[in-house]
C-alpha positions, 0 to 999 in steps of 0.5 A, a space after each residue: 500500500 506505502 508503494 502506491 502512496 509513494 508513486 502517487 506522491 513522486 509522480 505529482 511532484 514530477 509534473 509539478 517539475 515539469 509544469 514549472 519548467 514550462 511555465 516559468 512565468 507562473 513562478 
Protein backbone atom coordinates (compact mmCIF):
# COMPACT_ATOMS: atom_id res chain seq x y z
CA UNK A 1 0.00 0.00 0.00
CA UNK A 2 3.27 2.56 1.02
CA UNK A 3 4.41 1.80 -2.64
CA UNK A 4 1.14 3.16 -4.44
CA UNK A 5 1.21 6.35 -1.81
CA UNK A 6 4.93 6.91 -2.86
CA UNK A 7 4.10 6.52 -6.65
CA UNK A 8 1.18 8.70 -6.47
CA UNK A 9 3.18 11.46 -4.44
CA UNK A 10 6.50 11.21 -6.99
CA UNK A 11 4.66 11.18 -9.88
CA UNK A 12 2.67 14.77 -8.81
CA UNK A 13 5.97 16.19 -7.86
CA UNK A 14 7.18 15.26 -11.35
CA UNK A 15 4.58 17.12 -13.26
CA UNK A 16 4.91 19.64 -10.98
CA UNK A 17 8.57 19.87 -12.08
CA UNK A 18 7.73 19.62 -15.46
CA UNK A 19 4.76 22.21 -15.47
CA UNK A 20 7.24 24.89 -13.88
CA UNK A 21 9.58 24.24 -16.37
CA UNK A 22 7.05 25.05 -18.69
CA UNK A 23 5.56 27.86 -17.16
CA UNK A 24 8.25 29.91 -15.65
CA UNK A 25 6.07 32.64 -15.61
CA UNK A 26 3.53 31.35 -13.19
CA UNK A 27 6.64 31.12 -10.66
Amino acid sequence: MDYIIAGIASLGLFIYLIYALLRPEKF
